[in-house]
TORPA-4810 file (N, C-alpha, C, O; in nm, 3 decimals):
<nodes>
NODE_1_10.325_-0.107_10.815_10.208_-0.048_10.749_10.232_0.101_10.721_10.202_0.150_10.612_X
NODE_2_10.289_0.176_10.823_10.306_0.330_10.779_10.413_0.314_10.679_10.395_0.370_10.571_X
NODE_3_10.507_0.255_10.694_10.586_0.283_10.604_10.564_0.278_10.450_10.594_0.363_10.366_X
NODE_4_10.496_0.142_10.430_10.438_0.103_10.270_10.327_0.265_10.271_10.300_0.306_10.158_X
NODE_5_10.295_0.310_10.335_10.190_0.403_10.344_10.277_0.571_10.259_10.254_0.651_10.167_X
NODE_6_10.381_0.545_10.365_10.499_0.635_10.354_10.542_0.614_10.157_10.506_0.693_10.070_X
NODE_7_10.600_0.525_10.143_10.643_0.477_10.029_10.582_0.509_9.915_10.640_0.544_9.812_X
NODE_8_10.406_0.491_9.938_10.333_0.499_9.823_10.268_0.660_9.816_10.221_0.717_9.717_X
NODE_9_10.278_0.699_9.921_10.191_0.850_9.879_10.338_0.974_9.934_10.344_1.084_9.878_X
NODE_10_10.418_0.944_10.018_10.513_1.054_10.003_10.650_1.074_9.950_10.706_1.183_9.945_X
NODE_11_10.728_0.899_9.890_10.859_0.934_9.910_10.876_0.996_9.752_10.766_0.980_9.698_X
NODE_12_10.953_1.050_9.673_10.966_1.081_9.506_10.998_0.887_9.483_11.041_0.802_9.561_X
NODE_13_10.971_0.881_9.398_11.002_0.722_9.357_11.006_0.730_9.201_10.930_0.795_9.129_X
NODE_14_11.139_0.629_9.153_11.077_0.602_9.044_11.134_0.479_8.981_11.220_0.454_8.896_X
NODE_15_11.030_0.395_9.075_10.965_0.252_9.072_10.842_0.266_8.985_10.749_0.330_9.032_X
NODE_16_10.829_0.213_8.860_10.713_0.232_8.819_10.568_0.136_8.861_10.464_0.154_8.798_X
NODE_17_10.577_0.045_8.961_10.479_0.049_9.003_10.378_0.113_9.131_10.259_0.103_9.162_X
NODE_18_10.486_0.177_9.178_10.442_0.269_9.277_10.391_0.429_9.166_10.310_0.515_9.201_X
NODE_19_10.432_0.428_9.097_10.423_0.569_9.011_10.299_0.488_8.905_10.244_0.568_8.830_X
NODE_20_10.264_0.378_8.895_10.120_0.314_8.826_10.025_0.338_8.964_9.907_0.365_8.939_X
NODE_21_10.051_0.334_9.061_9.927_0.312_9.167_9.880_0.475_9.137_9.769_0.496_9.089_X
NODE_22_9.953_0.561_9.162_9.985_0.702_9.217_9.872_0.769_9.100_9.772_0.840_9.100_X
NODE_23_9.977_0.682_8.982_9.886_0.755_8.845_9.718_0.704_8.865_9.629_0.786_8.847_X
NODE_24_9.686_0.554_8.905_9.537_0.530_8.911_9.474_0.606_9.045_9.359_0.650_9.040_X
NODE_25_9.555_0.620_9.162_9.486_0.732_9.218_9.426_0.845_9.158_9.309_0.864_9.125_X
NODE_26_9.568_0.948_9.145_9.529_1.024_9.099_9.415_1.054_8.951_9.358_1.158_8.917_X
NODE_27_9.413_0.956_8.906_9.324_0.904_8.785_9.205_0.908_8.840_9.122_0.971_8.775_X
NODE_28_9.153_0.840_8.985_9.062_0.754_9.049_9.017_0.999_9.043_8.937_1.059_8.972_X
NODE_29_9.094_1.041_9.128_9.031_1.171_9.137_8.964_1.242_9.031_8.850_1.287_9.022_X
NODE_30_9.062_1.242_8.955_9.034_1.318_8.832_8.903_1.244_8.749_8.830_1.315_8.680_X
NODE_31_8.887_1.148_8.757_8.779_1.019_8.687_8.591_1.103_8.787_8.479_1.119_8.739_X
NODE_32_8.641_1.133_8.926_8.518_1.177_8.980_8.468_1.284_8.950_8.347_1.307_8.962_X
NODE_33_8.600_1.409_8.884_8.587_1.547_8.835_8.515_1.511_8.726_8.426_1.591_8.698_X
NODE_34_8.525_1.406_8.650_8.559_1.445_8.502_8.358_1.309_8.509_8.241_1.321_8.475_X
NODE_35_8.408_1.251_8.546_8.252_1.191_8.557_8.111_1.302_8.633_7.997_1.310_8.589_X
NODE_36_8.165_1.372_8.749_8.057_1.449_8.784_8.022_1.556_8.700_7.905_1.594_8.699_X
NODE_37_8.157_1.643_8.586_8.115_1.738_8.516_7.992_1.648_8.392_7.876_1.686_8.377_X
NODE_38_8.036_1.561_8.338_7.925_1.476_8.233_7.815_1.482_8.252_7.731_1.539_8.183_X
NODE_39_7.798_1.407_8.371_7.670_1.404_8.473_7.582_1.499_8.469_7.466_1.490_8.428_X
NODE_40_7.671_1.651_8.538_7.520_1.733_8.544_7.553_1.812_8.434_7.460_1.886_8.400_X
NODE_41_7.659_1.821_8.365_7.599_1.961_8.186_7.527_1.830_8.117_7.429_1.870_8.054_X
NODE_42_7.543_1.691_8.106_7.432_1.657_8.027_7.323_1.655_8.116_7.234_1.731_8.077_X
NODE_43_7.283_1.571_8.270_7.140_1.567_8.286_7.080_1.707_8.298_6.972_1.732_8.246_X
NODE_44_7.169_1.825_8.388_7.098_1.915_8.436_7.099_2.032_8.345_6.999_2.103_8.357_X
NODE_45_7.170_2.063_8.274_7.221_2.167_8.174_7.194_2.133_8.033_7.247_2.213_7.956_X
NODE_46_7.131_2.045_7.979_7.085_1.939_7.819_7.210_1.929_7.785_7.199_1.880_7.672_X
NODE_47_7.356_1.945_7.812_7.460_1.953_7.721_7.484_1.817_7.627_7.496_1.706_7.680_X
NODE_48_7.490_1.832_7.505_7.520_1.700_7.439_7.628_1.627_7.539_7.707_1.695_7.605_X
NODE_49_7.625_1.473_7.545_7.685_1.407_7.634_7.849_1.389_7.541_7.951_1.341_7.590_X
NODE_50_7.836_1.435_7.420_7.997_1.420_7.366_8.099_1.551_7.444_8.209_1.559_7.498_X
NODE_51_7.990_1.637_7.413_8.040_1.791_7.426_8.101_1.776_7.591_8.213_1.811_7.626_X
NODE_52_8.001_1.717_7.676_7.983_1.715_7.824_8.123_1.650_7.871_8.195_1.689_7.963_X
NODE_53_8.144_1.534_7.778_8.294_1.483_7.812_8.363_1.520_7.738_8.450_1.439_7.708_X
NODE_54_8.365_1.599_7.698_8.467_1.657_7.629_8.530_1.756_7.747_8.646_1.753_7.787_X
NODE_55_8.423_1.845_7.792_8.489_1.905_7.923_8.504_1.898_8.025_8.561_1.977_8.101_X
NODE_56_8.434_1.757_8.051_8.538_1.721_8.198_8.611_1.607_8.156_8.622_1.534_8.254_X
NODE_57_8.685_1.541_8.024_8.792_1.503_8.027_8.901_1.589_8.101_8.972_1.566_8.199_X
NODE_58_8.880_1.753_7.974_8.978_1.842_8.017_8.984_1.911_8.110_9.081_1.986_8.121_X
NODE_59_8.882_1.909_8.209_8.915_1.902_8.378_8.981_1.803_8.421_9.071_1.822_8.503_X
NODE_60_8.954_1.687_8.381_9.049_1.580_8.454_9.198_1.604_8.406_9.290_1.589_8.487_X
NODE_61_9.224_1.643_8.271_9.354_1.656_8.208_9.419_1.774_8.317_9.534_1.746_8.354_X
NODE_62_9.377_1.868_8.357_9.460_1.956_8.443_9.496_1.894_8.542_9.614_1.880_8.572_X
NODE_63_9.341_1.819_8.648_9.410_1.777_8.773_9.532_1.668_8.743_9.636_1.691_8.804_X
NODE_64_9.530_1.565_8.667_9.644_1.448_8.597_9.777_1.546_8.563_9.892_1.509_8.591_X
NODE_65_9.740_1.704_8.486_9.916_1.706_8.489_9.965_1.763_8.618_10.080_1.741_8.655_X
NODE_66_9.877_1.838_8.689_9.931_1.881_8.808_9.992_1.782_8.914_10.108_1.795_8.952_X
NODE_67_9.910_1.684_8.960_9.910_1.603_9.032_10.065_1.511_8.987_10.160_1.497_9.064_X
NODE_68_10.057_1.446_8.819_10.204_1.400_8.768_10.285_1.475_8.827_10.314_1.445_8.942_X
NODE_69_10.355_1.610_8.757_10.493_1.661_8.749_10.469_1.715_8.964_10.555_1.766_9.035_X
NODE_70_10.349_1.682_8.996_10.440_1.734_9.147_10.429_1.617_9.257_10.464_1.627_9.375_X
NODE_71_10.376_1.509_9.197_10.325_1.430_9.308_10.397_1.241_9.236_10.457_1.157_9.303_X
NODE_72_10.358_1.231_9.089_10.353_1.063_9.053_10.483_1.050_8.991_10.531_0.939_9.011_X
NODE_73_10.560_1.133_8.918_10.667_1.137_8.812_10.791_1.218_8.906_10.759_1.324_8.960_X
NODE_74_10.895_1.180_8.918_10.983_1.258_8.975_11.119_1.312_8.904_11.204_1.384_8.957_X
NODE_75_11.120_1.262_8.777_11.184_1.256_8.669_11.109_1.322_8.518_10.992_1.312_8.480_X
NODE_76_11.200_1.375_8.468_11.174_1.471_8.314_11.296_1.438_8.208_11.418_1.447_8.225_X
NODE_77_11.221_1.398_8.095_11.265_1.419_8.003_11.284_1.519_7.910_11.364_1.510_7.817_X
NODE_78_11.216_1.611_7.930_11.174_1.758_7.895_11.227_1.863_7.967_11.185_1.854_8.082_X
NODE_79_11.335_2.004_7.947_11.357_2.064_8.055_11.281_2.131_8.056_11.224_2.155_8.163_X
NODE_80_11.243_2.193_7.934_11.140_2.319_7.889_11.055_2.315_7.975_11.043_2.194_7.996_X
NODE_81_10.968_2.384_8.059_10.849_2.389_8.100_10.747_2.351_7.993_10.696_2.240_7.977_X
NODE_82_10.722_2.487_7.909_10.629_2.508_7.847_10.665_2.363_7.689_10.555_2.318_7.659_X
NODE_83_10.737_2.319_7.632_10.772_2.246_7.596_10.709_2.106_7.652_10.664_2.031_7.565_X
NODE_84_10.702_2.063_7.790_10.646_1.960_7.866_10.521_2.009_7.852_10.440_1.921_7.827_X
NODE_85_10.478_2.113_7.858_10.311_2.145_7.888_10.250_2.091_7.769_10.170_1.998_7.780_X
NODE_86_10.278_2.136_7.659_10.305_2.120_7.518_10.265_1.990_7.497_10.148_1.963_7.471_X
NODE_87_10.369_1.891_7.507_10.351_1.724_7.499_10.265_1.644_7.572_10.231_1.526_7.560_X
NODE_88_10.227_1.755_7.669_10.141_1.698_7.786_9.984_1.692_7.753_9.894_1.616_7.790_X
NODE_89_9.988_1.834_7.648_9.838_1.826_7.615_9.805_1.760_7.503_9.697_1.714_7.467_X
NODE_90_9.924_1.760_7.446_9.895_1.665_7.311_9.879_1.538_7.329_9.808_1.492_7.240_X
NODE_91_9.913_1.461_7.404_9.865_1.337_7.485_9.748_1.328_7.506_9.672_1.241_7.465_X
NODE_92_9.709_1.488_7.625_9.573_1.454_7.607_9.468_1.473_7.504_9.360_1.416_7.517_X
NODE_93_9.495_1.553_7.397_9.414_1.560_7.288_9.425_1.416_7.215_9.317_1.386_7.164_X
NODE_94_9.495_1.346_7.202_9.503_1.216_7.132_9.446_1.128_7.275_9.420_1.013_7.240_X
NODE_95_9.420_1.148_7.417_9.325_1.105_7.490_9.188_1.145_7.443_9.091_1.077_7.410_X
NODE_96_9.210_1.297_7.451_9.020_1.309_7.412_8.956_1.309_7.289_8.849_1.364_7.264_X
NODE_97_9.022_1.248_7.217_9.009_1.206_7.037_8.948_1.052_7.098_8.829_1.030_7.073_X
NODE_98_9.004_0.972_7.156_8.992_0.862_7.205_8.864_0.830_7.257_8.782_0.742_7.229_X
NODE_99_8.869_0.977_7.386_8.746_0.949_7.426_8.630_0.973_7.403_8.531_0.921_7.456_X
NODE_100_8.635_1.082_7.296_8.542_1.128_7.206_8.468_0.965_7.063_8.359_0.935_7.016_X
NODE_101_8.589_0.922_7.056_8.571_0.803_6.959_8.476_0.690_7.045_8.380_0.632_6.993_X
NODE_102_8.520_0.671_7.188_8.482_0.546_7.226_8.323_0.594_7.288_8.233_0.513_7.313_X
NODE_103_8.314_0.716_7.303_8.225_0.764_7.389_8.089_0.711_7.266_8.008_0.624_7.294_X
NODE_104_8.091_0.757_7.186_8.013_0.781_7.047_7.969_0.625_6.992_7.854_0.585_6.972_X
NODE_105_8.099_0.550_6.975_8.080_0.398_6.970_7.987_0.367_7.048_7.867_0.363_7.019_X
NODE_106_8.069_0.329_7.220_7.914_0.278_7.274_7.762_0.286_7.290_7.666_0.208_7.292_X
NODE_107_7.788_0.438_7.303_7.654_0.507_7.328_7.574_0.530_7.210_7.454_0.507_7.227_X
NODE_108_7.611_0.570_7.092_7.531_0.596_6.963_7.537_0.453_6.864_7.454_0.428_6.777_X
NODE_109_7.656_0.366_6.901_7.605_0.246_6.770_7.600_0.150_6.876_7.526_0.056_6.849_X
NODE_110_7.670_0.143_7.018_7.654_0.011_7.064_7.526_0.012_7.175_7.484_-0.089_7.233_X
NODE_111_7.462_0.177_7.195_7.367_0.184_7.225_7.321_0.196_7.370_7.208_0.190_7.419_X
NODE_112_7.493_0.222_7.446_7.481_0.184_7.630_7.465_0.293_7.677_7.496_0.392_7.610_X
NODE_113_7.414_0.306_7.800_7.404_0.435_7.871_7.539_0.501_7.853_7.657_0.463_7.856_X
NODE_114_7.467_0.627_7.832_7.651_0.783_7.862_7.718_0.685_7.998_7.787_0.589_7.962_X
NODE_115_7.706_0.699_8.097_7.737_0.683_8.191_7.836_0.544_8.211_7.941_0.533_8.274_X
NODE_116_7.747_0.425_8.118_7.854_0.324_8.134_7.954_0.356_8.038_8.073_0.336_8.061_X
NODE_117_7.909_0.409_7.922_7.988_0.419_7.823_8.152_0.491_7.859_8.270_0.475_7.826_X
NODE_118_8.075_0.570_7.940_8.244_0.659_8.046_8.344_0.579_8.106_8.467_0.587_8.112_X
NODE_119_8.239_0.480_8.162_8.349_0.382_8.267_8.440_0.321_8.146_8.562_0.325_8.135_X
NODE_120_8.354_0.269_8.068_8.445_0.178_7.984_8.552_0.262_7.927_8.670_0.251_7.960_X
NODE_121_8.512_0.339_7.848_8.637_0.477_7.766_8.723_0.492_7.870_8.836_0.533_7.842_X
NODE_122_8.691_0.466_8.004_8.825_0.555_8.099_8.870_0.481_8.117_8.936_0.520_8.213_X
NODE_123_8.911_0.329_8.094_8.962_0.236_8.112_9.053_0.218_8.005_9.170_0.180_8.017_X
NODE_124_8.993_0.247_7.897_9.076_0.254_7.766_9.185_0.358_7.816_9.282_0.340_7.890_X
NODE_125_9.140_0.473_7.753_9.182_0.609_7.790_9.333_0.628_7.855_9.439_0.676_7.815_X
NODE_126_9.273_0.553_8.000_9.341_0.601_8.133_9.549_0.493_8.048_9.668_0.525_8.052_X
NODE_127_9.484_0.392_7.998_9.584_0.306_7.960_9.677_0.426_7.887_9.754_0.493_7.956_X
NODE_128_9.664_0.446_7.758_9.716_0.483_7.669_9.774_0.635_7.755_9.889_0.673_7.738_X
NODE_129_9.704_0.689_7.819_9.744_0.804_7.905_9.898_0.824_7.975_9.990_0.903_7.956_X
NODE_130_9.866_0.657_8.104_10.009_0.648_8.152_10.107_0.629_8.070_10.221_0.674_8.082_X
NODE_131_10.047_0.532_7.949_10.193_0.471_7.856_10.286_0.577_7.781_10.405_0.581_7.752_X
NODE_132_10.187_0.654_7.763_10.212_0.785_7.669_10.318_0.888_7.820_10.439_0.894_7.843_X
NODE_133_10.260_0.920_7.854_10.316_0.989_7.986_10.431_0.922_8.027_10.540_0.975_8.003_X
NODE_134_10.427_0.807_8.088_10.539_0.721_8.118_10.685_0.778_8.034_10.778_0.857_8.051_X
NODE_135_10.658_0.723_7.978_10.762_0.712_7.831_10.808_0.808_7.754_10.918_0.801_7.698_X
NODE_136_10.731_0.900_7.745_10.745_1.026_7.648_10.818_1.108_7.725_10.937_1.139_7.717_X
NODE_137_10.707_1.150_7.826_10.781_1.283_7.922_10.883_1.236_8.097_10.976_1.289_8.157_X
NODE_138_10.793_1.103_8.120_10.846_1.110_8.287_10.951_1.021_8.240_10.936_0.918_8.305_X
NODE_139_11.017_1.012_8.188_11.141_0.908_8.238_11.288_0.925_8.134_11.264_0.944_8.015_X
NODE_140_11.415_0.920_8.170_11.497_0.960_8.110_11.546_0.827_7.983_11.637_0.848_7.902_X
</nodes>
């Protein structure tokens, strides 16, 4: 048991299903940032609920690259720093294009609460996120 414990949260790995768990962890965190900022700039602050996820996507987008390049990915395709930062956000802007798209769908034509409407988009989202990440930047 410690060891699988060991395996999945400390060794560098790059097994990609240990580096899929790591990423939905760390996802699972960033998903509570990025859901609690929605939450209170729209209920407590009136913030339009697009606007609202719009900025705690991009809270979640910081904790996701930090957490990647030091914790889920142990491998670069990129040497550049700033070059990786670069590709990193452009990912997430073609994330928060996404989530801006799906957010709007449910909630304004399909009519569901902000709130579910989040769960669902981050499900989308979170997909296209790792695949993009995976492939682009973490792996040779």
């Amino acid at each position: 048991m410690r060891n699988s414990f060991y395996k999945l949260f400390k060794v560098p790995t790059k097994n990609a299903y240990v580096q899929l768990f790591r990423y939905c962890f760390s996802g699972g965190i960033a998903f509570v940032v990025d859901f609690c900022i929605l939450f209170l700039l729209t209920e407590y602050f009136a913030v339009h609920y697009l606007l609202a996820a719009s900025l705690g996507f991009l809270a979640g987008l910081i904790i996701t690259y930090l957490l990647s390049v030091f914790w889920i990915f142990d491998e670069r395709r990129v040497e550049k720093k700033t070059l990786e930062i670069t590709i990193f956000v452009t990912i997430g802007l073609v994330g928060l294009l996404l989530t801006s798209a799906f957010m709007w769908l449910f909630t304004s034509v399909l009519l569901l609460h902000y709130l579910f409407s989040k769960i669902l988009t981050t499900g989308i989202v979170m997909g296209w996120n790792f695949v993009a990440k995976k492939f682009i930047l973490f792996s040779k």
